[in-house]
N, C-alpha and C positions, 0 to 999 in steps of 0.2 A: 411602506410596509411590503410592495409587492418586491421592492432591491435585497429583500432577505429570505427566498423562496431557497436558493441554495446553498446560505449560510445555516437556517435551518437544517435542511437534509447533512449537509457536512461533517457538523457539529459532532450527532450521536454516531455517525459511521466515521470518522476520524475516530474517535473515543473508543468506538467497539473496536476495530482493525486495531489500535492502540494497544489492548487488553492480550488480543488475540496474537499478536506481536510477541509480547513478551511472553505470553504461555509456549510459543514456537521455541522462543530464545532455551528458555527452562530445559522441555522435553528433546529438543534437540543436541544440548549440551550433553543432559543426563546420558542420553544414547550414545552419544558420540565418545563421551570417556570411557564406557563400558565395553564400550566395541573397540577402539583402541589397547583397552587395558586386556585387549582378549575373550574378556568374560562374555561370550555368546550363547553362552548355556544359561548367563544369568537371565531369572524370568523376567520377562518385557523384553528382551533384545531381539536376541536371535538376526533371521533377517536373510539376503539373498546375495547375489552378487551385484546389485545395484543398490545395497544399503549404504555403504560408507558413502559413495557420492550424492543419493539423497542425503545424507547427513549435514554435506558440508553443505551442498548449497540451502540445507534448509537453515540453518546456522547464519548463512551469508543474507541469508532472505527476512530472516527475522532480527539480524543487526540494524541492516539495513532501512527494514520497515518503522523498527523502531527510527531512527533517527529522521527518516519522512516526516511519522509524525507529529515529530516537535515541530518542522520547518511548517507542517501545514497546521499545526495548534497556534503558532504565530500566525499566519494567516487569515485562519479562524477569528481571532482575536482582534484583525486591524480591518480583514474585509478592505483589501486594497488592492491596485493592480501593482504597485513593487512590492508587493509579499507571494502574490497570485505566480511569479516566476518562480522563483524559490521553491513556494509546495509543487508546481504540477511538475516542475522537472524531476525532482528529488522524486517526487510519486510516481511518477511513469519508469525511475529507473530501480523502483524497489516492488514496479509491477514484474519487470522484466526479469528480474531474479527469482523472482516466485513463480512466474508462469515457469521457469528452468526447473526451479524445485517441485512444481507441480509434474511438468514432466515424467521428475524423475520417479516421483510418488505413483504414476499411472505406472510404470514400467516395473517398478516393484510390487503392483499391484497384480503386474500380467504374470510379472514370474511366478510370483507363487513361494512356495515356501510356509515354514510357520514364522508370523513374527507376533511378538509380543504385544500386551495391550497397547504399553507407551508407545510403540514403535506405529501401529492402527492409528492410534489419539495424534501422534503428528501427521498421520497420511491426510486425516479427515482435515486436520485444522489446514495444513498447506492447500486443500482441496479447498477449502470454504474460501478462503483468503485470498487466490488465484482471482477469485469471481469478487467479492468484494471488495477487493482494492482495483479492478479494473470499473468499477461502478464508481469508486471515489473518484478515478483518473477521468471518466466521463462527466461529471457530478464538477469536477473545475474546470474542463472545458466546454461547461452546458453553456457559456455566454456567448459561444460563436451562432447557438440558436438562437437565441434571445436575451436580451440586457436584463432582464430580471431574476437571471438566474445565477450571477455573479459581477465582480466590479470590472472586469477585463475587455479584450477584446472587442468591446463596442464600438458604437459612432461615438464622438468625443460632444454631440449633439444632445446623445439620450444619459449622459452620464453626468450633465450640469455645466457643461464646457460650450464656449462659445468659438466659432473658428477666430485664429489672429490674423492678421492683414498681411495679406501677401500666398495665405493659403498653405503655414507649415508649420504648423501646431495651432494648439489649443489654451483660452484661454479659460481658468477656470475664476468661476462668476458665482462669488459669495453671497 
């Protein structure tokens, strides 16, 4: 019971970042056609001189994220250390796109300007996201603290594995 302390937490914050992914994908696009097509008089857009490049990376951030979390829904799902590679790498590189798009969201913050509700609604969601998907990325490597907090990274001792003879790997003991 205590080997599921981090598949627990995971679970509903994969799932929420998941949601919050795809609302990104939506309001990002919506903005990004609009502002493209010109229309920045249309209500919700508007925007400053760091809007289009929030746009894109926020676009890039919320492709991206989405596709993390299928690799870490498998993950989820087998609770293994060959799936454990897969989600935290794919996570760590759909944090570093978001921390980009977060960026640029603070900078389009500083400028100033009017921009529109959806244009706000993506500043906030990229802002929450930034922080929550860097808590997922900690949250699968919580096992370099301790073994009970995922299948990885551990002694190959506390994970049901006996050492094999000669001292270069492990053998696992059903």
């Amino acid at each position: 019971m205590a080997r599921t302390v981090g598949r627990n937490v995971a679970g509903p914050l994969l799932f929420l970042n998941l949601i919050m992914y795809i609302i990104v994908v939506g309001f990002a696009s919506w903005n990004l056609n609009h502002f493209i097509n010109g229309e920045t008089n249309y209500p919700g857009v508007a925007g400053n001189g760091a809007t289009f490049y929030f746009l894109v990376f926020a676009i890039l951030a919320g492709v991206v994220g989405v596709a993390s979390k299928l690799s870490g829904a498998n993950h989820v799902r087998v609770w293994r250390n060959d799936s454990l590679a897969a989600a935290s790498s794919s996570s760590v590189i759909a944090w570093a796109i978001t921390a980009l798009a977060f960026g640029l969201a603070c900078k389009e913050i500083h400028v100033g300007g009017y921009r529109g509700w959806r244009l706000r609604v993506l500043e906030a969601f990229i802002i929450i996201l930034a922080f929550t998907q860097l808590f997922y990325v900690l949250l699968l490597h919580a096992d370099m603290i301790s073994s009970k907090y995922g299948p990885g990274y551990g002694d190959p001792e506390d994970q049901g594995g006996e050492p094999m003879k000669g001292g270069t790997g492990t053998r696992v003991v059903l």
